[in-house]
C-alpha positions as CSV (number, residue, x, y, z in Angstrom):
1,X,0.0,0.0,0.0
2,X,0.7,3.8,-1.1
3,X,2.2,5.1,2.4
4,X,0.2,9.0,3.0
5,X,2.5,11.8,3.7
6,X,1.6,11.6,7.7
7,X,2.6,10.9,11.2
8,X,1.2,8.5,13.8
9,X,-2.4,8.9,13.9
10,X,-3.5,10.8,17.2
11,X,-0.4,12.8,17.2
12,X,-2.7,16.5,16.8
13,X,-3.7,16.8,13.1
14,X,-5.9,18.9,12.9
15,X,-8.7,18.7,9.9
16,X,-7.8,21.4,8.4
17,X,-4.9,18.2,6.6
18,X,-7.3,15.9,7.8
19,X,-10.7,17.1,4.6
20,X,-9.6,13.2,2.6
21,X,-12.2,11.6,4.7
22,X,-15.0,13.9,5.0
23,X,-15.1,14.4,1.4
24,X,-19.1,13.0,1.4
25,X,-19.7,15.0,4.9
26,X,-21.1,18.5,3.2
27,X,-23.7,16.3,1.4
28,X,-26.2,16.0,5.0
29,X,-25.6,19.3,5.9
30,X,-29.0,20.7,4.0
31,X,-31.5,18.3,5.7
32,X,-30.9,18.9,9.3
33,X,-34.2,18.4,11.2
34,X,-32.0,18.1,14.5
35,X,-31.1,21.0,17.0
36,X,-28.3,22.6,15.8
37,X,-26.4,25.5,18.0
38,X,-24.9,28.0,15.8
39,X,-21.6,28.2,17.7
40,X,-20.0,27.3,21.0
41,X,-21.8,29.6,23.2
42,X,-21.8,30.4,27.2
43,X,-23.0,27.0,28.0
44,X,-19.7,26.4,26.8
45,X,-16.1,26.6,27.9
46,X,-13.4,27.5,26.2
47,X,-9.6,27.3,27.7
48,X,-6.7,27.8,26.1
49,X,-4.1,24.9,26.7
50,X,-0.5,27.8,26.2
51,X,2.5,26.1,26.1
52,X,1.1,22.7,24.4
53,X,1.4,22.9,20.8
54,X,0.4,19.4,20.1
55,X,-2.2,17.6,21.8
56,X,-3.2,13.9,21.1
57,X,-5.4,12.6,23.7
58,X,-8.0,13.3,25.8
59,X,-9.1,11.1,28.8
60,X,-11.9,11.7,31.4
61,X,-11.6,10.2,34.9
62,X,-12.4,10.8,38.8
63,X,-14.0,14.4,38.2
64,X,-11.2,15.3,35.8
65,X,-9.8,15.9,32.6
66,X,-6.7,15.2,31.0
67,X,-4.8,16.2,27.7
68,X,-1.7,14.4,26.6
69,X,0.4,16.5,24.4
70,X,4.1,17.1,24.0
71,X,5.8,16.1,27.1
72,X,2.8,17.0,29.4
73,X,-0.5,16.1,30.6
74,X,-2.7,19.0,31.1
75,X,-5.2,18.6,33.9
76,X,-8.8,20.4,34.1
77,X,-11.7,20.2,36.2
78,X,-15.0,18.2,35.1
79,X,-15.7,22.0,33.8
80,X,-12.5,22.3,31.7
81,X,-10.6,24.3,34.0
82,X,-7.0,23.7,34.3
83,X,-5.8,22.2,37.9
84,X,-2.5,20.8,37.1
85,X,-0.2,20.5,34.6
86,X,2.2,17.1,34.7
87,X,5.4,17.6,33.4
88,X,8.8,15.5,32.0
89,X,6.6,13.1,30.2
90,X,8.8,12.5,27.0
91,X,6.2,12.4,23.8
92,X,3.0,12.0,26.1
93,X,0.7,10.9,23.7
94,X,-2.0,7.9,24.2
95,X,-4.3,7.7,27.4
96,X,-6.5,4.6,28.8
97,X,-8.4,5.1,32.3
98,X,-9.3,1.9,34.0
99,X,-13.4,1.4,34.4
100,X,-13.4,2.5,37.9
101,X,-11.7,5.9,36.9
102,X,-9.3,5.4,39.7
103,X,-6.1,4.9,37.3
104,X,-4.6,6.4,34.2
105,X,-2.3,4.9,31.6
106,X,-0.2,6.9,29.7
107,X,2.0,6.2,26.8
108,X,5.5,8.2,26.7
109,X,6.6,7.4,23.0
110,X,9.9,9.5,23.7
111,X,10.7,7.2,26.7
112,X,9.5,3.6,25.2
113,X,7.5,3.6,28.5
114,X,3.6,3.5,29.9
115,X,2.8,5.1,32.7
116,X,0.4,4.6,35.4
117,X,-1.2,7.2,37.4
118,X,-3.6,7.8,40.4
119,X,-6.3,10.0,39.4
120,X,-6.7,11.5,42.8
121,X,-3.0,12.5,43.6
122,X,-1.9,12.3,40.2
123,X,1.1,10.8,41.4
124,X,3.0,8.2,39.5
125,X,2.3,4.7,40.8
126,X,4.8,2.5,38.1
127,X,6.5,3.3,35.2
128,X,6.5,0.3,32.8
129,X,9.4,-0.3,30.3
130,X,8.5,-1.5,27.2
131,X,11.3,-2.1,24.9
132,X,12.6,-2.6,22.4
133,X,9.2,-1.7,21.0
134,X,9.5,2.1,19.7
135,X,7.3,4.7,20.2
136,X,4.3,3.1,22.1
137,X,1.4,5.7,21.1
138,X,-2.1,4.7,21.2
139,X,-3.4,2.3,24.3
140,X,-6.8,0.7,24.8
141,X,-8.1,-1.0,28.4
142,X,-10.1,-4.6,28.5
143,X,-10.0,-6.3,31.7
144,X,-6.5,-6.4,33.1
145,X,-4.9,-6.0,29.9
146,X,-3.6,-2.8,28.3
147,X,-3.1,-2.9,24.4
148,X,-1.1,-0.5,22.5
149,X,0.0,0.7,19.4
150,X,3.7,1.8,18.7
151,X,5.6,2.5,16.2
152,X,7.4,5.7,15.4
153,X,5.8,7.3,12.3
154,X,6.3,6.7,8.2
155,X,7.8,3.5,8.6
156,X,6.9,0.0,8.9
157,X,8.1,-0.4,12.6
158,X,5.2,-0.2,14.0
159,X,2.6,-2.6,15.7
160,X,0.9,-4.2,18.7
161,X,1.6,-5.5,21.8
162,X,-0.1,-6.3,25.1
163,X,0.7,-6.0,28.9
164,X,-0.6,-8.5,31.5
165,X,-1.5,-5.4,34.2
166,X,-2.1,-7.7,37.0
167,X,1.9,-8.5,37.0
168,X,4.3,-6.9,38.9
169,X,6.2,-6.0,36.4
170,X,4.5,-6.5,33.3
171,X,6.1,-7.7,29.7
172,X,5.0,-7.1,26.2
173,X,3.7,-9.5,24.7
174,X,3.6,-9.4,20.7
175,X,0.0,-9.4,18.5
176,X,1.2,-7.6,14.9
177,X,4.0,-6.6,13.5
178,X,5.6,-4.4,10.6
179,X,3.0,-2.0,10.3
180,X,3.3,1.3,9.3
181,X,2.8,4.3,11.5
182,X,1.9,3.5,15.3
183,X,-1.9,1.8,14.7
184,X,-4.9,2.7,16.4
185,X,-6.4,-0.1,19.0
186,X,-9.9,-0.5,21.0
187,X,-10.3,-3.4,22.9
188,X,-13.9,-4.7,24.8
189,X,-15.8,-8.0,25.0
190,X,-12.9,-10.1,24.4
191,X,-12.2,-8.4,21.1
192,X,-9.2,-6.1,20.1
193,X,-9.4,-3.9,17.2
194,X,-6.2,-2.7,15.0
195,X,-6.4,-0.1,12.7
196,X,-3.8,0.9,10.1
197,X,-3.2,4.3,9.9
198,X,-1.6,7.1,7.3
199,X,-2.1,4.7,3.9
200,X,-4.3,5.4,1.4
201,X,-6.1,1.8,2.3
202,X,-6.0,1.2,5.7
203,X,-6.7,-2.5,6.8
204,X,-8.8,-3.2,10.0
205,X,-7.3,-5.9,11.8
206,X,-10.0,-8.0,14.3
207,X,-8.8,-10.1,17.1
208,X,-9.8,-12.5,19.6
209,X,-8.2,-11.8,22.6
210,X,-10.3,-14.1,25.2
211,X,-7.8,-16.5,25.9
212,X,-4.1,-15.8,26.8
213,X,-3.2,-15.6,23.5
214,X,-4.5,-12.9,20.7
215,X,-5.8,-15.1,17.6
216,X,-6.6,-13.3,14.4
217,X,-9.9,-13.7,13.6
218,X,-9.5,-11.8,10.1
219,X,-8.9,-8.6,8.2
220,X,-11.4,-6.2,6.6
221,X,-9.3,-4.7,3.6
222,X,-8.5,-1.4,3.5
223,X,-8.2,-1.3,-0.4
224,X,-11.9,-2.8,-1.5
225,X,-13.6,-0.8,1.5
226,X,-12.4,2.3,0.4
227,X,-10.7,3.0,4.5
228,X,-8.9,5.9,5.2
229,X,-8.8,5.6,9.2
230,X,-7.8,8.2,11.4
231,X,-9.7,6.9,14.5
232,X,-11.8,3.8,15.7
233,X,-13.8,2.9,18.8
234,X,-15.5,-0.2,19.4
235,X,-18.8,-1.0,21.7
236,X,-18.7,-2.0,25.0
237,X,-19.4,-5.5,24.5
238,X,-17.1,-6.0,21.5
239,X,-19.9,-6.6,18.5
240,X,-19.1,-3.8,16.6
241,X,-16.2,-1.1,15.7
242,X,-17.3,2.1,14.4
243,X,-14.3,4.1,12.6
244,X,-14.1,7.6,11.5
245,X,-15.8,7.3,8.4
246,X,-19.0,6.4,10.5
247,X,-19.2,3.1,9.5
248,X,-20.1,0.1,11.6
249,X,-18.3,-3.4,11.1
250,X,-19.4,-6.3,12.8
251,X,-16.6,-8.0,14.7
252,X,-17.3,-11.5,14.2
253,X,-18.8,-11.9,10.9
254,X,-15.9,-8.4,9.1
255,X,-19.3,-6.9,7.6
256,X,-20.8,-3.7,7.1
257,X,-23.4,-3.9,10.0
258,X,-24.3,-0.3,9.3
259,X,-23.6,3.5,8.9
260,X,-23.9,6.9,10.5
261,X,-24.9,9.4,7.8
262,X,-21.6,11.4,6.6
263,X,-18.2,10.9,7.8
264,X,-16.2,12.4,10.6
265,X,-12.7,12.7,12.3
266,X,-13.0,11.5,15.5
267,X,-15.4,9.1,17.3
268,X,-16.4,8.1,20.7
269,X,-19.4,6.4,22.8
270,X,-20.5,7.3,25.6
271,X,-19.7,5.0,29.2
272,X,-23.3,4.0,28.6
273,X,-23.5,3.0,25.0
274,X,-26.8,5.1,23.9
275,X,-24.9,8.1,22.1
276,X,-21.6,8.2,19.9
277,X,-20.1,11.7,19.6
278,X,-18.5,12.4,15.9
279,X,-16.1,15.4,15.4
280,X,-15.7,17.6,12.2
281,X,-19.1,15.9,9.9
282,X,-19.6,19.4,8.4
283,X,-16.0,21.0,9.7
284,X,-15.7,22.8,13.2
285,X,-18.3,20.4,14.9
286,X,-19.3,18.1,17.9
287,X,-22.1,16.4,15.9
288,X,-24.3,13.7,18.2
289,X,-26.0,10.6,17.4
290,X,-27.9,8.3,19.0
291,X,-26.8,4.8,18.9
292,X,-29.7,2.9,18.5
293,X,-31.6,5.0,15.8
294,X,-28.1,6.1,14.7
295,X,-30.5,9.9,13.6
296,X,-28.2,13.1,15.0
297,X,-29.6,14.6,18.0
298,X,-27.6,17.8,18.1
299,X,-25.2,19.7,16.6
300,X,-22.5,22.1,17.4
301,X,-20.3,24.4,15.7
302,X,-16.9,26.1,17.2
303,X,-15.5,29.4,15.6
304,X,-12.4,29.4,13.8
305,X,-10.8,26.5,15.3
306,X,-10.6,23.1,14.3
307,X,-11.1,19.8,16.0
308,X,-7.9,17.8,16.6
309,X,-8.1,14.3,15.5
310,X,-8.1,11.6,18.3
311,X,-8.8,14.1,21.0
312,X,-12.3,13.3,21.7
313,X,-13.7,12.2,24.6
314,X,-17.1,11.9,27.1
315,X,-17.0,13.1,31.0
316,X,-20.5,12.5,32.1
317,X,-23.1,14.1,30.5
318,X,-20.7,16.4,28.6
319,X,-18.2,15.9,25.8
320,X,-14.8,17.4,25.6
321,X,-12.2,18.2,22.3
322,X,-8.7,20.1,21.8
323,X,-9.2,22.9,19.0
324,X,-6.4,23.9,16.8
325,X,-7.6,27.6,16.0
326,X,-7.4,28.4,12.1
327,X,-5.0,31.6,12.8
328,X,-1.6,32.5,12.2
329,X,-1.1,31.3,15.9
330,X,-2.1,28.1,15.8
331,X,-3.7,27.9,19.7
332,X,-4.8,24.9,21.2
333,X,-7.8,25.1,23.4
334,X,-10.1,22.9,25.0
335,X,-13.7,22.7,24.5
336,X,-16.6,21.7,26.4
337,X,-19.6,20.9,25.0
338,X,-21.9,21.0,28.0
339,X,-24.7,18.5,28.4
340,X,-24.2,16.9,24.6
341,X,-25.9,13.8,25.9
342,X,-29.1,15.1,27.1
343,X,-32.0,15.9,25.6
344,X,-32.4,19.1,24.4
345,X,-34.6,22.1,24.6
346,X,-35.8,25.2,22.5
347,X,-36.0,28.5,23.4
348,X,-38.0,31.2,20.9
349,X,-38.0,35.0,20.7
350,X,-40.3,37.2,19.1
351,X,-39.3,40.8,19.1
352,X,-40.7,43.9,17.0
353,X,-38.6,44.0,14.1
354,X,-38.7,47.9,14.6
355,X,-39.0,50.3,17.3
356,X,-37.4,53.7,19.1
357,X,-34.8,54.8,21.2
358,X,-36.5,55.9,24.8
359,X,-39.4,53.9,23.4
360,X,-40.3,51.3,25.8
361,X,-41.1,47.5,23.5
362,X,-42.1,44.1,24.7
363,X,-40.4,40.9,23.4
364,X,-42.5,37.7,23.8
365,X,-41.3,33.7,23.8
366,X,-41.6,30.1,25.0
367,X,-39.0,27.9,26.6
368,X,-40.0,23.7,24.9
369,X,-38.4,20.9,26.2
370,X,-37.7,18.0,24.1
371,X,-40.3,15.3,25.5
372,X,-43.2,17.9,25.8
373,X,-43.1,18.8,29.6
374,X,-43.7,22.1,31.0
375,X,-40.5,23.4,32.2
376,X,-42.3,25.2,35.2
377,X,-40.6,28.6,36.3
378,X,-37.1,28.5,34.8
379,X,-34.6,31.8,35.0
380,X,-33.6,32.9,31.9
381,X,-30.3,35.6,31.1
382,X,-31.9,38.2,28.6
383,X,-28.7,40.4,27.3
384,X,-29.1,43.9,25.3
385,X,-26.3,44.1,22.9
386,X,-25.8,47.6,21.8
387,X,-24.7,48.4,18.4
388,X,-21.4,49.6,19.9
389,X,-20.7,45.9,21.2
390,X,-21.5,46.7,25.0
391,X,-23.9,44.6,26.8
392,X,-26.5,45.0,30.1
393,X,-28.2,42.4,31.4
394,X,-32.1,42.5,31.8
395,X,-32.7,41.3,35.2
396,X,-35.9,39.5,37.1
397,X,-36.5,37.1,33.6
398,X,-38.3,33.7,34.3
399,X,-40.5,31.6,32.4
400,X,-44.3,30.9,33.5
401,X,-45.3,27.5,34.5
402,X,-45.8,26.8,30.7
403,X,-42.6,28.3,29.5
404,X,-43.7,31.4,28.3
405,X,-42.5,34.7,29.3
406,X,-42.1,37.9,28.4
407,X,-39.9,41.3,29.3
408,X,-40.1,44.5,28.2
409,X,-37.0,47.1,27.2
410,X,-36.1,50.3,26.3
411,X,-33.8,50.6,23.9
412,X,-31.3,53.3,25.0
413,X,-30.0,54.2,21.5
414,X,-30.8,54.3,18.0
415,X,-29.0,50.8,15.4
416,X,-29.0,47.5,15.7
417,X,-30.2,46.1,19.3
418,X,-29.8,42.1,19.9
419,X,-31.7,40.4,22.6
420,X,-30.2,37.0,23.6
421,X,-32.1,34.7,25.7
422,X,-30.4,32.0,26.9
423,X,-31.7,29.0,29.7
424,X,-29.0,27.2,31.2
425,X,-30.5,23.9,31.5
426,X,-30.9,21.0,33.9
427,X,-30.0,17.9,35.0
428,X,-32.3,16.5,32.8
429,X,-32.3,18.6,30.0
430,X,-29.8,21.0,27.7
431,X,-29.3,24.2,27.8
432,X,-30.3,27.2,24.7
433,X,-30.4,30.1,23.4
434,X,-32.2,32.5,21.0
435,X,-31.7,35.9,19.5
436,X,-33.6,38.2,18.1
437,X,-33.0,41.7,16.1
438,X,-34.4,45.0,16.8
439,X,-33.6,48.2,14.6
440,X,-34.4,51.3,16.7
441,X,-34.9,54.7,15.2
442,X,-33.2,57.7,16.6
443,X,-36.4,59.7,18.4
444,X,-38.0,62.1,16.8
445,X,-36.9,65.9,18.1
446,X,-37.9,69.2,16.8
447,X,-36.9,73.2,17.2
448,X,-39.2,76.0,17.7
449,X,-37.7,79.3,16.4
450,X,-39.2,82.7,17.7
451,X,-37.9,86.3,16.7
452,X,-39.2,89.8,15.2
453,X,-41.1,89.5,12.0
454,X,-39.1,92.6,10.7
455,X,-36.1,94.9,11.5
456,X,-33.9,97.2,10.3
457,X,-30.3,96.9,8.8
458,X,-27.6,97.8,11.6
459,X,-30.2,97.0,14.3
460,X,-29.4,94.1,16.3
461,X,-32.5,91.1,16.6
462,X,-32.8,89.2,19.2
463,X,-34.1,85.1,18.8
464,X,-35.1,82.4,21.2
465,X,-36.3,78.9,20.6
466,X,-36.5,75.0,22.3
467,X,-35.5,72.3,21.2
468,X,-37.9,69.6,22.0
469,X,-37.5,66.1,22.3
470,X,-41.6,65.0,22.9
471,X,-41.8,62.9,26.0
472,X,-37.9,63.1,26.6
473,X,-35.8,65.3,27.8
474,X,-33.2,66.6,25.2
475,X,-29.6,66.5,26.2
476,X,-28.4,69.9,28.0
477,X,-26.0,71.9,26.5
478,X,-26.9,70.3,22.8
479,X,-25.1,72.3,20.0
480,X,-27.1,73.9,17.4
481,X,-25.5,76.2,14.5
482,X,-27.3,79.1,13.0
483,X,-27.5,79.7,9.7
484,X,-29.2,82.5,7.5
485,X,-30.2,83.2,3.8
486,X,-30.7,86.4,2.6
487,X,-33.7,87.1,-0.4
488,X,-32.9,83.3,-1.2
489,X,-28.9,83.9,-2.0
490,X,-26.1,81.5,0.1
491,X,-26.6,80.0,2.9
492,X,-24.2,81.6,5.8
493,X,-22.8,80.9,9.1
494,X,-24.3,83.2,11.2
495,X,-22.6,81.3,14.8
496,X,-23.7,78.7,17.3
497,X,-25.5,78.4,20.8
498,X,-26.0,75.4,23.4
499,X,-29.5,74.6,25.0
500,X,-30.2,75.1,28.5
501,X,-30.9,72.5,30.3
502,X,-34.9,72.9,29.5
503,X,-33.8,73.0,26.0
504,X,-34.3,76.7,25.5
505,X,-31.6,78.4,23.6
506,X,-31.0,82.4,22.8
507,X,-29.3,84.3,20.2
508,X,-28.7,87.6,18.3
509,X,-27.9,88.6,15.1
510,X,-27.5,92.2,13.7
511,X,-28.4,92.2,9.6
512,X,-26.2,93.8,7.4
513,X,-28.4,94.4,4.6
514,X,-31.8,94.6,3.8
515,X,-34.5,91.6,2.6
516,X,-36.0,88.6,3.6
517,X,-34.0,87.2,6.4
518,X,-34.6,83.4,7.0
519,X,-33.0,82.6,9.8
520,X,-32.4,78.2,10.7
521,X,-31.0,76.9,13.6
522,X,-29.9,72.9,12.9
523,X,-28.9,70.1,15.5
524,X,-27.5,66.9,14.1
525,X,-28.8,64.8,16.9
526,X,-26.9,62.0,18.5
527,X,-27.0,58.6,18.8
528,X,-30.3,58.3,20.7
529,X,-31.9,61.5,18.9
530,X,-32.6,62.3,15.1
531,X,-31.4,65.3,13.1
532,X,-33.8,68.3,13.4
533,X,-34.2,72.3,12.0
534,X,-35.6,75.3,12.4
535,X,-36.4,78.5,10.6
536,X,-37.5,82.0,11.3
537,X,-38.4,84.7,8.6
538,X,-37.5,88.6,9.1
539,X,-38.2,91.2,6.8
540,X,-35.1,93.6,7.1
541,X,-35.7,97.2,5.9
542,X,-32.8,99.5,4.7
543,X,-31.3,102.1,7.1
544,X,-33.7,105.0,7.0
């Protein structure tokens, strides 16, 4: 087989490289009837991982998270915030945790050794040698026996081997050999799988591993299935391995049992079987599916970053990935995609599409759940983004008994206002969000103009007017400039004058020459108020 220009699969390629097997993904994306979140949002976290510049593996275990990358495993909370960072851990790259979340393994392909770890103190319980194999990189957990994939990357050194965990000082023992690139495993049920990585046909190796013993029980072929695998995960009982291109393979029989629409990057189920999480189906996703209908059951997008293959994984109820922004810079960070599993809800705004600065106007919407239920009294966070970017929160907002509610507003400025509703969710149920558009119109503001109806050239007039804003009171001290136009000639610059804090406003003028006199006073408005004028006529008589 054709070797692909690539390293060890799991070692933080990103999909931007990665598009060769998603190639049929766009196809689904116009016939979504599932929820679908328009980006990561603040149900959401977000944490940059500074100072890792290549992450391979994410693990959940005992409340916490862990990203292997480097020569370091990064250590968050169940929320994605980082606790600890481990250091000296040459080429940290694959990670198992044992089903009682108590230990992590930890393969260190610069020091041909696996690690264990206590979750709790995060202190090193054994370090276990495993030359001469090079590079050990990806590791899988069944039973007492760890299986993992070395091999040091575009050549054919790689392979499998297995440690006997219940040993004191356990030894490899050999399954496959002379593979290229370090291959991906996952073992459960008695069955291990072996996936070839970075070819252009990637065989999926199947073995029984029940007895002491690994025996092959055959090979699904890379070349007539058209596999291009860049990750693999297998169901808890051992029936069926699911790879990246969202296919299904029976274990026993080397079948197609079935398929997920589109194709991914990365793949993982959930501790209980019922959902499998896919990363990158349309791009910068965490798409969900459920495992017995296999129909998506939510969708959600992050902003210019990409998921990094093999980084995937479930801690409880929510589902965690490293990004590899799409900048110059590169960043890593982790995301959390809060409450993936559950079942979702809907939340829907329905705003005037128009209204007024100062003007007060009532928005109206419903909070759904997915099975039907009313959600009783549930606090909502309305924002007000301005059209300047700053925000305010509008307190005291809570659904009814049967989800609706309602608040009302007064937009404090004239553009583009956005209301965003969002419900945090439960234990039971998902969180969302809504938004809704308001375009405000400055409010409406008008000058009165008073003066003589005549005078006489060299004789000084004297003016007074208001502004008036209606209902509101016009800002003190507004600028106006006067103006005047003599027997319909150029319009001149006569001077200006502020309001008073009533909006009253004085001037004088002194004509020059004779004629009609039309005198205008202007303000441009602001923000919150609209432009207004105006004008005064004077008859102006000669000298005498």
């Amino acid at each position: 087989m054709r070797p692909l220009p690539s390293g060890p699969a799991r070692a933080g390629a990103s999909l931007i490289s990665r598009l060769i097997a998603l190639s049929s993904a766009l196809a689904i994306a116009a016939g979504l009837t599932v929820a679908v979140a328009p980006a990561a949002s603040a149900a959401d976290s977000m944490v940059y991982l500074d100072g890792m510049k290549d992450a391979r593996d994410v693990a959940a275990a005992g409340g916490k998270v862990f990203v292997a990358g480097d020569d370091e495993i990064i250590v968050t909370d169940s929320r994605g915030t980082i606790t600890d960072t481990i250091s000296d851990l040459p080429g940290a790259a694959g990670l198992a945790v044992t089903p009682d979340n108590k230990r992590a393994f930890v393969a260190l392909s610069g020091a041909q050794q696996v690690l264990e770890l206590d979750t709790d103190s995060l202190a090193v319980i054994r370090r276990i040698d495993v030359a001469p194999y090079p590079c050990p990189w990806n590791l899988t957990l069944s039973d007492n026996r760890l299986w993992v994939g070395y091999g040091c990357g575009n050549t054919f050194n790689g392979g499998v081997f297995g440690l006997d965990l219940s040993a004191a000082a356990p030894v490899p023992v050999p399954v496959v050999a002379n593979i290229y690139n370090a291959p991906l495993v996952a073992a459960a049920g008695g069955t291990l799988a072996v996936g070839e990585t970075g070819l252009s046909a990637c065989d999926l190796m199947v073995y029984d591993v029940n007895g002491t013993t690994p025996v092959r029980r055959g090979v699904i072929n890379g070349f007539d299935n058209s596999l291009v695998i860049y990750d693999l995960v297998i169901t808890s009982d051992g029936s069926t391995v699911i790879l990246n291109n969202l296919d299904g393979w029976d274990t026993t029989s080397l079948t197609k049992a079935f398929s997920f629409p589109g194709g991914a990057g990365s793949v993982a189920i959930s501790p209980d079987g019922a959902h499998l999480a896919a990363t990158g189906t349309t791009g910068y996703d965490i798409t969900m599916f459920d495992m017995g209908t296999r129909a998506q059951t939510y969708r959600i997008f992050a902003s210019y970053a990409s998921p990094v293959i093999g980084t995937l994984a479930f801690s409880g109820v929510d589902v965690f990935t490293v990004l590899e922004e799409v900048t110059s810079q590169r960043r890593l960070r982790l995301w959390r995609a809060e409450g993936a599993t559950l079942p979702g809800s809907t939340l829907k705004l329905s705003a005037p599409p128009t209204g007024t600065a100062l003007v007060p106007l009532t928005a109206t919407g419903t909070l759904t759940l997915a099975d039907g239920s009313a959600p009783g009294p549930q606090p909502l966070v309305v924002t007000r983004k301005l059209p300047d970017g700053t925000s305010t929160t509008i307190p005291g907002v809570t659904t009814a008994a049967d989800g609706t509610y309602t608040f009302t507003d007064t937009p404090p400025v004239s553009g583009t206002i956005t209301y965003d509703v969002f419900w945090n969710g439960n234990a039971d149920f998902r969180w969302s969000r809504t938004s809704a558009a308001v375009t405000a119109a400055r409010h409406p503001s008008s000058i009165t103009l008073s003066g003589p109806k005549t005078g006489t050239v060299g004789k000084q007039l004297s003016f007074s007017g208001v502004l008036d804003a209606g209902d509101q009171t016009p800002p003190s001290g507004a600028l106006l400039v006067v103006y005047l136009t003599v027997s319909d000639g150029n319009l001149e610059f006569v001077g200006t004058v502020n309001t008073n804090s009533d909006g009253s406003f004085a001037f004088v003028d002194t004509p020059a020459v004779g004629g009609e006199h039309v005198y205008e006073v202007r303000w441009d408005g602001t923000n919150v108020f609209e432009y207004t004028r105006g004008t005064h006529n004077v008859t102006v008589r000669g000298r005498p």
